[in-house]
Short mmCIF file of the C-alpha atoms (twelve columns), coordinates in Angstrom:
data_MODEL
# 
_entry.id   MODEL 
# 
loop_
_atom_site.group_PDB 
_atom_site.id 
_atom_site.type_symbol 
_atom_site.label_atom_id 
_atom_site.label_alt_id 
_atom_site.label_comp_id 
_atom_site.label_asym_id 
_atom_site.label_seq_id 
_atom_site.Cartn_x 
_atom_site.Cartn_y 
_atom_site.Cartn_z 
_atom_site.pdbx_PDB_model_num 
ATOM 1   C CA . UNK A 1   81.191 117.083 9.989  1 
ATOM 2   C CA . UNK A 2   83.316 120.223 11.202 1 
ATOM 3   C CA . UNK A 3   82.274 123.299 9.558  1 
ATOM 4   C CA . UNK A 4   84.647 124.627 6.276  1 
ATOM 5   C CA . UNK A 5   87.216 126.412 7.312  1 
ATOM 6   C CA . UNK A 6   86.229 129.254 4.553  1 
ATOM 7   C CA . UNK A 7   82.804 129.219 6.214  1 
ATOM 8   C CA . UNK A 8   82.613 131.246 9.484  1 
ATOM 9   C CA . UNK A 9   80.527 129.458 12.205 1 
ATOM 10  C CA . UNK A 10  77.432 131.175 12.903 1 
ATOM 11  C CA . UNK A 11  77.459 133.747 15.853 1 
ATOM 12  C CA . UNK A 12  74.832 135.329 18.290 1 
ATOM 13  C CA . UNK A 13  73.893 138.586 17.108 1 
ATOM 14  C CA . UNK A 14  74.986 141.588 19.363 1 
ATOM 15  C CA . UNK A 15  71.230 142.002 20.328 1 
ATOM 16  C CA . UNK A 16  71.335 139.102 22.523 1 
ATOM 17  C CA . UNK A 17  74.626 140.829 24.388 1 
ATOM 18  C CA . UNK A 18  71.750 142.987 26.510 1 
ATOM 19  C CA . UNK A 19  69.587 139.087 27.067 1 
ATOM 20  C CA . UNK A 20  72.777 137.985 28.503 1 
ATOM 21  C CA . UNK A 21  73.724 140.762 30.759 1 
ATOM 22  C CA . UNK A 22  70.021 141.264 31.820 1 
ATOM 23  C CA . UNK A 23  69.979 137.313 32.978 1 
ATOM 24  C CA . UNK A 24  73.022 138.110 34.788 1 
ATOM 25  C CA . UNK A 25  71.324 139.776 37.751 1 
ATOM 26  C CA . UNK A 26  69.704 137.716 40.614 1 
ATOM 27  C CA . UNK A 27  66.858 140.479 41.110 1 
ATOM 28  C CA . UNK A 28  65.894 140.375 37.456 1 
ATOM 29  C CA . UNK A 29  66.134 136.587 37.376 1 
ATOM 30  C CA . UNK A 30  63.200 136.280 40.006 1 
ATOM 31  C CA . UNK A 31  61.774 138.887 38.291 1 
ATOM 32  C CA . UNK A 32  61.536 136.915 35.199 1 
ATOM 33  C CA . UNK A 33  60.620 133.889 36.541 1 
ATOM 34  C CA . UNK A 34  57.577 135.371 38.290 1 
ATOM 35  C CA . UNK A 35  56.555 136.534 35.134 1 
ATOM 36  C CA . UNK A 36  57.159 133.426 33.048 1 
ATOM 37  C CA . UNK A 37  55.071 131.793 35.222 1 
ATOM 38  C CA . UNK A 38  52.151 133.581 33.496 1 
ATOM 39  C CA . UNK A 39  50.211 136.685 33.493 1 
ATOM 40  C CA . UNK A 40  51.091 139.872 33.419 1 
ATOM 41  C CA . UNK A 41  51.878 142.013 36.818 1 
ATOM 42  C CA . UNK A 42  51.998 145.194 38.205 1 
ATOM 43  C CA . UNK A 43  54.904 146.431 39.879 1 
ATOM 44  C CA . UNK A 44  52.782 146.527 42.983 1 
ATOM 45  C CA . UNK A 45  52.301 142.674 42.537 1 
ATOM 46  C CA . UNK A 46  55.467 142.129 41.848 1 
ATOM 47  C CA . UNK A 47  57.337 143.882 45.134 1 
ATOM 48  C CA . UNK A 48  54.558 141.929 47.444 1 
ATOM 49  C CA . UNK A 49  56.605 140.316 49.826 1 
ATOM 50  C CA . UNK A 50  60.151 140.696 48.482 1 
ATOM 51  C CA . UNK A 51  62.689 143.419 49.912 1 
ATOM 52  C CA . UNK A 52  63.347 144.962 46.827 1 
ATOM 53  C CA . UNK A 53  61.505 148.606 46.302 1 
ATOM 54  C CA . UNK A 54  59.047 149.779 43.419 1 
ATOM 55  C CA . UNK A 55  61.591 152.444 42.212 1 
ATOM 56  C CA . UNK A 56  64.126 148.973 42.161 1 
ATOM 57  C CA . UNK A 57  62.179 146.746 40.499 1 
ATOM 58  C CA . UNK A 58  60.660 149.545 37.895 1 
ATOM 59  C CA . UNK A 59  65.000 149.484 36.999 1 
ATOM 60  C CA . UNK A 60  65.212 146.202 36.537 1 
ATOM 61  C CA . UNK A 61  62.009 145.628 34.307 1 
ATOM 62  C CA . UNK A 62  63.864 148.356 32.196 1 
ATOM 63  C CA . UNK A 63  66.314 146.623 31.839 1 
ATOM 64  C CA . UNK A 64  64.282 143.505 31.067 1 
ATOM 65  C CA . UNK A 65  62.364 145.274 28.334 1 
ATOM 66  C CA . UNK A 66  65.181 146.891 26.978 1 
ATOM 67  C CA . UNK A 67  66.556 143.270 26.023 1 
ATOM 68  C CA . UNK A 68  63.509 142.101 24.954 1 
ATOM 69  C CA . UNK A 69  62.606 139.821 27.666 1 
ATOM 70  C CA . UNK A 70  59.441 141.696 28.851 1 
ATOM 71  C CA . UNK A 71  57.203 144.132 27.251 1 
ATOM 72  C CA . UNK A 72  54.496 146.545 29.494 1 
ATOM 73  C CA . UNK A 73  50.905 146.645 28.739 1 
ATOM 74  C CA . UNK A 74  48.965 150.026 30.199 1 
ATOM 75  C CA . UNK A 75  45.585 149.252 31.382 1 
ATOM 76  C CA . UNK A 76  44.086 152.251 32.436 1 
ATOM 77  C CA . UNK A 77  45.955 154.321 34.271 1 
ATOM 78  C CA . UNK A 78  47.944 150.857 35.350 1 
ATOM 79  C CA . UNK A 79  50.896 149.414 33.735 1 
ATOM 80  C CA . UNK A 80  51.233 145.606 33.444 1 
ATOM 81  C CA . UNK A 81  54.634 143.853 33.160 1 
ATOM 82  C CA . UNK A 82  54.301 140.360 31.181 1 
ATOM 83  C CA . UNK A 83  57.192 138.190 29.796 1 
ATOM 84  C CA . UNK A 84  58.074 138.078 26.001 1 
ATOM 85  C CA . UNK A 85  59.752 134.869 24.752 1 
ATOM 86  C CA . UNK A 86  60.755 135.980 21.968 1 
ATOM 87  C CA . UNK A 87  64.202 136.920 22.670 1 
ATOM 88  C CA . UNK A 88  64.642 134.349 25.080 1 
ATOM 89  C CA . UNK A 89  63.824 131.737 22.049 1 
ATOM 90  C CA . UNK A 90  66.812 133.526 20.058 1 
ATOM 91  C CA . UNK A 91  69.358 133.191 23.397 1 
ATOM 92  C CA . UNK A 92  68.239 129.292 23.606 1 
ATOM 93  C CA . UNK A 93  68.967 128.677 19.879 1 
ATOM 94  C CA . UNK A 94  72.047 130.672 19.917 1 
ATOM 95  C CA . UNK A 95  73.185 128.793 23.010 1 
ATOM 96  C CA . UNK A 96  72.318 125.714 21.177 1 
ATOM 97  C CA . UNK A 97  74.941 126.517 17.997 1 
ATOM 98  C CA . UNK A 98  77.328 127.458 20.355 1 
ATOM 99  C CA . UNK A 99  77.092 124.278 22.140 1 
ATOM 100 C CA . UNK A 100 77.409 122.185 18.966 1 
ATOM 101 C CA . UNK A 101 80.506 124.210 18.279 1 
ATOM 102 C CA . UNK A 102 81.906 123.082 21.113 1 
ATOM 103 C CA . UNK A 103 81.495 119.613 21.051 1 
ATOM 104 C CA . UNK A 104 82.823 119.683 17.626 1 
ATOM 105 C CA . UNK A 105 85.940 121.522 18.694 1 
ATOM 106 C CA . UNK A 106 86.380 118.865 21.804 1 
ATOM 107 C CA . UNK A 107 85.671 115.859 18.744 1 
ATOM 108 C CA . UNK A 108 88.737 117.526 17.094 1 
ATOM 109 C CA . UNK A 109 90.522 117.925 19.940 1 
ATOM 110 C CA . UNK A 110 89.781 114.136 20.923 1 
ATOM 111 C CA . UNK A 111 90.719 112.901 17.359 1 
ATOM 112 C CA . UNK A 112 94.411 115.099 17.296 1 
ATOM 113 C CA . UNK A 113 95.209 113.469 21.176 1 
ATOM 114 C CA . UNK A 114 94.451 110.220 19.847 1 
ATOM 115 C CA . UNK A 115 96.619 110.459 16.321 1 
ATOM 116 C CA . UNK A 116 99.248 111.921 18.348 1 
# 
């Protein structure tokens, strides 16, 4: 059933604007998946093996946790980077209305070529 056309289809909030752009970086993509894979990390940890510097990676998990994606935990005097689905759970269920939108739009679009 297409949505009424005095009824505005719900949209993503701008807070997930700053999910989007943060998943739109390579670095902070690995990033993220290293840390949805479970625990939480320092940044020493987390530039083991990889190219990318401390100073680099301490941007990007900025970044991260400014979008909600990641949150810091200090320990001591060390500071622990862990994922935080939250906001990632919003950006799937907003991806999921927009999605629905569309196919209704291309079942529209499908029953207008057909009339025609």
């Amino acid at each position: 059933m297409p949505p009424r056309a005095d009824k505005a289809p719900a949209q993503p909030g701008p807070e997930l604007a700053s999910v989007f752009f943060a998943l739109g970086d390579k670095t902070r993509l690995q990033l993220l998946a290293v840390l949805c894979a479970g625990g939480a990390f320092s940044i020493a940890q987390l530039t083991a093996n990889t190219d990318v510097t401390r100073q680099a990676v301490t941007k990007h998990l900025q970044v991260l946790a400014d979008a909600g994606l990641v949150k810091d935990l200090k320990i001591g005097r060390e500071r622990l980077w862990q994922f935080d689905p939250v906001q990632m759970e919003e950006a799937r269920r907003s991806l999921e209305v927009i999605g629905k939108q569309w196919e209704q739009a291309l079942g529209r679009l499908k029953m207008a070529v057909e009339r025609g």
